[in-house]
PLY file of the C-alpha trace (Angstrom):
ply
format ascii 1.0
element vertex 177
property float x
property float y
property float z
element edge 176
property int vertex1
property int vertex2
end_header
3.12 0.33 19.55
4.19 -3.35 20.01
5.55 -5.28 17.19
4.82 -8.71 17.22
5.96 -11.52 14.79
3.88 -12.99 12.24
0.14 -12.72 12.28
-1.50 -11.59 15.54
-2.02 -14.62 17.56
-5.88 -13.87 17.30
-7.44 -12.72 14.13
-11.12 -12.83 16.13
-12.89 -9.85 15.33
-10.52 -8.28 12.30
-12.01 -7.63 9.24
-12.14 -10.07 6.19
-9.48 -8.24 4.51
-6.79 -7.92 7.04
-7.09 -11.53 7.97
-6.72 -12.22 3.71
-3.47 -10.27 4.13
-2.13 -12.47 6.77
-3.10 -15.29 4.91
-1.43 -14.07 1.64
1.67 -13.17 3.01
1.74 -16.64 4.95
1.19 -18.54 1.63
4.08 -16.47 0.01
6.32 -17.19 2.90
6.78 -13.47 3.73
8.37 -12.96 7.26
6.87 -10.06 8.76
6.27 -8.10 11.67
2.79 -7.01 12.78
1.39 -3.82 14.93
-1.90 -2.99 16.09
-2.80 1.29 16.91
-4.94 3.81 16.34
-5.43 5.16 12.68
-3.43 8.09 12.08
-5.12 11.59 12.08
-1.27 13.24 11.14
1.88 12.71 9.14
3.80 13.60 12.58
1.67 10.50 14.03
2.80 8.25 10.68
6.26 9.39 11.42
6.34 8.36 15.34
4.97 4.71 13.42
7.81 4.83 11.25
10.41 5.01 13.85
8.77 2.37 15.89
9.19 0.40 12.82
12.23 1.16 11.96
11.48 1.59 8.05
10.31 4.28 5.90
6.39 4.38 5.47
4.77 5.20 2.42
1.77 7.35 1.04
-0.69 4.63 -1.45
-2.93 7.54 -3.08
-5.81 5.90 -5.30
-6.23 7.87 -8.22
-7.53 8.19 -12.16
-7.74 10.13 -15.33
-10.10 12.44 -15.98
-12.88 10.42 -17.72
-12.31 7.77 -14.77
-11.15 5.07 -17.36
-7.91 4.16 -16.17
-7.18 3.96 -12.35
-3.32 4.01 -10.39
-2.05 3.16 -7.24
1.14 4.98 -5.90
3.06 4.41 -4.01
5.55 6.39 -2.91
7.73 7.63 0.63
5.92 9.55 2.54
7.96 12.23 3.52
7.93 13.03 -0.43
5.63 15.56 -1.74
2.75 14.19 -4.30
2.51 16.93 -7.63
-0.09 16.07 -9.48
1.73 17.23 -12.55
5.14 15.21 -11.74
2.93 12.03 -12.13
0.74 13.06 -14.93
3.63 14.58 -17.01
5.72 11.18 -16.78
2.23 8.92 -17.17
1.40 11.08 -19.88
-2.13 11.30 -18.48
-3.62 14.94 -18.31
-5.60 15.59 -15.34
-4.93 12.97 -12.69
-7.31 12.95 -9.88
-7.75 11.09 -6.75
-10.55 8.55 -7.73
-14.00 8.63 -6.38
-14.02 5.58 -3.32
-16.51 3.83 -4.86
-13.84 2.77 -7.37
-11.85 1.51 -4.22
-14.51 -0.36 -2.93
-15.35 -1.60 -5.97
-11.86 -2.78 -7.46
-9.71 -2.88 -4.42
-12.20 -3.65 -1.49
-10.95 -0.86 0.55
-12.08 2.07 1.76
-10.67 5.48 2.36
-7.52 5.55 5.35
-6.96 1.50 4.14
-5.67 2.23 1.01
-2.48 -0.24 1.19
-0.29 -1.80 -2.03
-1.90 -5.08 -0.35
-5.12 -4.43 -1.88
-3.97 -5.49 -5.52
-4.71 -8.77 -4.29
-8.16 -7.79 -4.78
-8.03 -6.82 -8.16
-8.78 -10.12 -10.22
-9.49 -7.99 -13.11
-6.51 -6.01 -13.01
-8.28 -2.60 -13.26
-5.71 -0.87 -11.03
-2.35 0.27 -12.59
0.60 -0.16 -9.94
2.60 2.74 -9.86
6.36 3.01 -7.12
8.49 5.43 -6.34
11.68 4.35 -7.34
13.42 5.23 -4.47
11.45 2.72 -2.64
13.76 -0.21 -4.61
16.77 0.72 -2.35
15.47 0.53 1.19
15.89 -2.70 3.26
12.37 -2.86 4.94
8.63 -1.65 2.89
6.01 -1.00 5.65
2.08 -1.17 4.91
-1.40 -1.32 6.08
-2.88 -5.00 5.93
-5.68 -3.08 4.72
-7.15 -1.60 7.64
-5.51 1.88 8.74
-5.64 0.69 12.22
-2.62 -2.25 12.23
0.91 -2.26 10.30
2.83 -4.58 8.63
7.03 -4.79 7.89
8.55 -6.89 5.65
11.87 -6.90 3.37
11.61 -5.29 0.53
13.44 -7.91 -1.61
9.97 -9.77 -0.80
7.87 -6.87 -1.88
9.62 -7.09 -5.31
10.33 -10.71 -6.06
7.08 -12.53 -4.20
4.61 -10.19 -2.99
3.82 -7.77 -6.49
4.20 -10.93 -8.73
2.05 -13.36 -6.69
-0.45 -10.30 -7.28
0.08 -10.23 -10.91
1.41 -7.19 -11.22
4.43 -5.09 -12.71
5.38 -2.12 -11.41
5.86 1.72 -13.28
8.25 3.23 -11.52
8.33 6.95 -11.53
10.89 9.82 -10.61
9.55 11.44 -7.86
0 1
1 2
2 3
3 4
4 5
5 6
6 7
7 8
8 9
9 10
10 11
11 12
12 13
13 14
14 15
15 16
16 17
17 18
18 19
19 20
20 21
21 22
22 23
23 24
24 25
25 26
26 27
27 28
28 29
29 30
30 31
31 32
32 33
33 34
34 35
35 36
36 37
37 38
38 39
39 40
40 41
41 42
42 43
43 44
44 45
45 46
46 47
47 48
48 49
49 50
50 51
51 52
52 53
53 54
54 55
55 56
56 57
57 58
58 59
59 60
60 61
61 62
62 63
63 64
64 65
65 66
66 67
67 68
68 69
69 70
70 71
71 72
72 73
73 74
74 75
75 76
76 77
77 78
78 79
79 80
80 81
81 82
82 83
83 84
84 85
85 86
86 87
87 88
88 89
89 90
90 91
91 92
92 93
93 94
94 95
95 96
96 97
97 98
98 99
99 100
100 101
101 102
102 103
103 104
104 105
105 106
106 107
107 108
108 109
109 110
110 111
111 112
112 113
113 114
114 115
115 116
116 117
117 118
118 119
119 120
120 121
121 122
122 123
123 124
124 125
125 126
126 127
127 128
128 129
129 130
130 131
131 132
132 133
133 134
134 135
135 136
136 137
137 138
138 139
139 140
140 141
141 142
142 143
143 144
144 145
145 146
146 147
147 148
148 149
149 150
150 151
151 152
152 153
153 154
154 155
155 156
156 157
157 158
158 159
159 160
160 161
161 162
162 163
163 164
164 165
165 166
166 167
167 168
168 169
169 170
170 171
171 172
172 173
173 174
174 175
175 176
């Protein structure tokens, strides 16, 4: 896995919503670091990815009540375990379920394997409720699809916080997990 800086020189052939990515983080001024691969079929392949990044990677997991009225995005490290009833119990939501993907489509345009923290910039309605780890506060460097599982982005994570999840209009809930 290469890591190259910035956008990839050639953005020919990539999918509307990587190159959107890019562009975002571009407009923000986010310095970043880019990587093209295969997706990921293991968590032993995410963690080879990790150490060529250097960073921690994360698990985004789309997910919803019950009734599917109120949809989340964590995120959260993924060499922690998700419990359904961790997040529900301090969301005080019963029954949290991973949502159907039309919901992703339809709110985030993404689709299953893409899911990335990057795909809030989608939601102009705001239907998507961003929920962190809050471990993920204290590490130097957030990694994340640009989503499509098949490249990798790094960037501080001082830029996640103060440009990247405001620019998307968002607030974070940060849970103990």
């Amino acid at each position: 896995m290469e890591l190259s800086f910035g956008r990839p020189d050639d953005c020919a052939g990539r999918i509307p919503q990587e190159v959107r990515c890019y562009d975002f983080l571009d407009s923000l001024g986010i310095e970043y670091c880019c990587a093209d691969h295969e997706a990921a079929d293991t968590m032993a392949v995410c963690q080879e990815r990790a150490a060529a990044l250097k960073t921690r990677i994360c698990k985004n997991l789309f997910l919803c009540n019950r009734q599917e009225t109120t949809f989340y995005m964590l995120v959260m490290p993924a060499d922690k375990s998700f419990k359904t009833s961790i997040v529900s119990g301090q969301l005080g939501v019963a029954r949290l379920h991973f949502a159907d993907e039309r919901y992703m489509t339809e709110f985030l345009d993404l689709y299953p394997g893409s899911v990335s923290i990057l795909g809030l910039m989608n939601d102009r309605e705001k239907r998507v409720r961003l929920l962190m780890d809050r471990d993920l506060r204290e590490q130097e460097s957030f990694a994340c699809h640009p989503c499509i599982n098949t490249s990798s982005l790094k960037f501080k994570t001082a830029d996640l916080f103060a440009k990247v999840i405001p620019a998307m209009g968002y607030e974070p809930i940060f849970l103990e997990l």
